[in-house]
N, C-alpha and C positions, 0 to 999 in steps of 0.2 A: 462617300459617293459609291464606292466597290461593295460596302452592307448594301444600301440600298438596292441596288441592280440586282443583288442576288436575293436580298426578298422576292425581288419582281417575278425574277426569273423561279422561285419556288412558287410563287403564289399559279402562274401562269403553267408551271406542271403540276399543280395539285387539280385546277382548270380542267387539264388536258385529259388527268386521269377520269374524273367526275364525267365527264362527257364518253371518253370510252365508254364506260362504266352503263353509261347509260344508253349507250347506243347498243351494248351486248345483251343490256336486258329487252330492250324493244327488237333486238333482232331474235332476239330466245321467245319471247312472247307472239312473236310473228309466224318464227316455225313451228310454234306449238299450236297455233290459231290453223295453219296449213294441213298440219296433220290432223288434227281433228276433225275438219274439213274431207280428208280424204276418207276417213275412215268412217264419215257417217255417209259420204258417196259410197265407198264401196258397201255398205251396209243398206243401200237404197239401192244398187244394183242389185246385190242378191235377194232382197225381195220381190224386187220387180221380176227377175228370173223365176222366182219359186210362185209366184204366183202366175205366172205365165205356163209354167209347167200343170201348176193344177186348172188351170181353164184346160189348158192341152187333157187331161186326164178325164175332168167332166165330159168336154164334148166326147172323147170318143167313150165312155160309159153311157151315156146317153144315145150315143149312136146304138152300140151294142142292145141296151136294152128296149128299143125301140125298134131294130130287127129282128134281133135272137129270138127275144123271150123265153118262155120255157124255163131251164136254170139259170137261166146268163146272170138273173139279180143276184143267188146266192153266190154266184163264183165273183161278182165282181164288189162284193161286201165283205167275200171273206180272203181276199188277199189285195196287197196293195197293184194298182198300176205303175208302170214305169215309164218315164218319160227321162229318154236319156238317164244318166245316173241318177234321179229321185224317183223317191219315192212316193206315190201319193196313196193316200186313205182316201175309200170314198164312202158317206156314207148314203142310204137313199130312203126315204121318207114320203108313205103315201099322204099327197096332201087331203085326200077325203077322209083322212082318220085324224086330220087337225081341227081346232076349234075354230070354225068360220066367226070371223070379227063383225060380218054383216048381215050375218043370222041368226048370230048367237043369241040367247035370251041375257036379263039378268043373271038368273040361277048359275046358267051354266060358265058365264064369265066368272063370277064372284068363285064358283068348285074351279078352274083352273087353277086361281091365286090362292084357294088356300092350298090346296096340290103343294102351292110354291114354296108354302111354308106363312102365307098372312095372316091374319085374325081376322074371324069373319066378320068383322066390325069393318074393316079395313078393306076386305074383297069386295064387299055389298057396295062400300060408300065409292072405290074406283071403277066398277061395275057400270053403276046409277053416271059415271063421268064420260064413261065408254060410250053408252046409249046415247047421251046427251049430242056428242061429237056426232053423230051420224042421224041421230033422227034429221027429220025436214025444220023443225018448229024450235023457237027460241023459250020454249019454257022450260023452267029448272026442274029437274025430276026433285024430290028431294034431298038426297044426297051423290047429286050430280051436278052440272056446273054449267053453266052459257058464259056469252062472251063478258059480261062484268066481269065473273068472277073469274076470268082471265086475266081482266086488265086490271082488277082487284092486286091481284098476286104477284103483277109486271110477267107479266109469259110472253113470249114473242111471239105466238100464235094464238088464236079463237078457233071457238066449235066448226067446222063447214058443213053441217045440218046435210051431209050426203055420206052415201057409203066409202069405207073407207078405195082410196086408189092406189094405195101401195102399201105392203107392212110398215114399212118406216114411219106409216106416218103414224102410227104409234107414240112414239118420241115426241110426239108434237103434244098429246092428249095432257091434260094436266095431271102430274103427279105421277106420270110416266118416263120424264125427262132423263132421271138421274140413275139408270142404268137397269129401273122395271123394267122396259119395254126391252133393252136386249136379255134378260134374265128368259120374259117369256118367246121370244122369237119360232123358238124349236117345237114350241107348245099351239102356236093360231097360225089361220093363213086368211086369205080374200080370196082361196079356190074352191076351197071345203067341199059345199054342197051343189056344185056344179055339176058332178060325175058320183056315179052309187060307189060306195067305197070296195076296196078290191079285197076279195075272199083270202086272208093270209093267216096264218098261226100267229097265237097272239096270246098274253097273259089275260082271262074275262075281266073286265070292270065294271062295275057296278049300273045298273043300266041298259047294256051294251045289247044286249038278249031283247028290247025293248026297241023297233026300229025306227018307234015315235019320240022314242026318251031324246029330252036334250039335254042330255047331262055329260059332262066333262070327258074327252077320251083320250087318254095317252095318245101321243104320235105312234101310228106301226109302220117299223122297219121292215123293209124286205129281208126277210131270214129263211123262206122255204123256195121249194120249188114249184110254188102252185099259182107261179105267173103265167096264166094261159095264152092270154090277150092283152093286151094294152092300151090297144088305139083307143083314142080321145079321153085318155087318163093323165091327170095331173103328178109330176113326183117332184120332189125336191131335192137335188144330188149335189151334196155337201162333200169339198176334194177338200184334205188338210195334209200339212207337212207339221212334221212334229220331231221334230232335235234339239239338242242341246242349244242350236247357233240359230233354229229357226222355229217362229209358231204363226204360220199364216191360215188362211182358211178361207173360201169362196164358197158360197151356194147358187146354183141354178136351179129354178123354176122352170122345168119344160111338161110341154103339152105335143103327147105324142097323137100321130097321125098315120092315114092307112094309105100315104103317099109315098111309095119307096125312095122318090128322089128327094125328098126332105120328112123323111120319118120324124121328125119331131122341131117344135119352135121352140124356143126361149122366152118365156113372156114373163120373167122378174129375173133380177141378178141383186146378189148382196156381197157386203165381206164381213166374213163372221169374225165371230169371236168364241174361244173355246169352251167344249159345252160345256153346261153349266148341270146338266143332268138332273140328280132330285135335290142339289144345293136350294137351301135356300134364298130366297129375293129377300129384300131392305126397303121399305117403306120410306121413301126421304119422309124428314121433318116437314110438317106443314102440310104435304101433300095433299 
């Protein structure tokens, strides 16, 4: 009877251990669950901050270059802003020397892309996909696309047969999905030929000399001091943080104005992604 009980009593703390046992690994797995928790909070606070800082940083470059004028672009391209202890890079791009998406021709789409590094098999036939999305009319260019050959593919989106209303919608275009569309970002806009492009130094391109040509043009950066004037000119002022611990990056579209109490609007916002410069773009499969 005394073996017996003291089996019991073994079996009953082999029990007791098993459950410890297992209440320390679910309490280890809880506060490892916790902290991880904390550390992608505190990793979503400081981006929220650093992006806070670079809106702080745009609008007042945008302020600046919307009253100053004159050097103000080069000074404030060639040194960071400070907002509290960060630092921001800003950079600024006039949008009349980007490739307008709603004027563009074929030719001059298809020279963007291969710019980007495509095959002109491959510029021509995303090109002929581009026009499609924006013309009025549901007929297939030849190697461009309507809404079948959307719903062909399973795309979440069809052509809207109108100009484009935001860059983003790019992303939407078939074949543009899978990371073209941010590759060209830096390269087109939907402001382009609204305002005569702004007289700046610039590397020639091919073309360029021709003020009928509609052939492809690099973006040009503010880099001199031959900003005279501004008013009712479109730029794009790209603010980045860039460290070891941080890589964020905002763009404003403003459209500046000869109103001192709101020298300039905002009429597009994005968050970039870092540049991609004369990297090559990647054609998805199937595209």
């Amino acid at each position: 009877m005394t073996a017996q009980k003291g089996k019991e009593r073994g079996a009953a703390l082999i029990t007791v251990l098993w459950l410890s046992l297992l209440l320390s690994t679910l309490m280890a797995a809880a506060l490892l669950s916790v902290r991880t928790e904390a550390r992608l909070a505190a990793a979503d606070i400081r981006l929220f901050k650093a992006r806070q800082a670079i809106d702080s940083a745009i609008t007042l470059a945008a302020y600046r270059l919307a009253t100053e004028r004159g050097s103000v672009a080069l000074e404030l391209i060639s040194q960071p802003i400070m907002i509290g202890e960060t630092s921001v890079t800003i950079d600024i791009v006039d949008e009349a020397a980007k490739l307008d998406l709603n004027t563009a021709n074929a030719a001059a789409i298809a020279g963007v892309l291969i710019q980007k590094g495509l095959d002109v098999k491959d510029a021509q036939r995303l090109a002929d996909i581009v026009l499609d999305w924006r013309d009025e009319d549901d007929l297939r260019r030849i190697n461009g696309a309507e809404a079948k050959d959307y719903k062909r593919e399973k795309a979440p989106f069809a052509p809207q047969n109108r100009p484009f209303l935001d860059i983003n919608e790019l992303t939407q275009v078939l074949g543009f999905e899978n990371g073209l569309a941010a590759c060209l970002m830096d390269d087109v806009t939907i402001f382009g030929r609204t305002v005569a492009p702004l007289v700046i130094q610039q590397t020639p391109v091919s073309g360029e000399n021709n003020p009928d040509a509609d052939q492809p043009r690099a973006p040009r950066r503010l880099t001199t001091q031959t900003v005279s004037t501004v008013s009712g000119k479109r730029f794009t002022l790209t603010g980045s943080i860039r460290t070891e611990a941080m890589n964020a990056s905002n763009a404003y579209t403003i459209l500046t104005t000869s109103n001192p109490k709101t020298p300039f609007e905002v009429i597009a916002k994005r968050r970039t992604i870092p540049r991609l410069g004369n990297a090559q773009c990647i054609v998805p499969e199937g595209a």
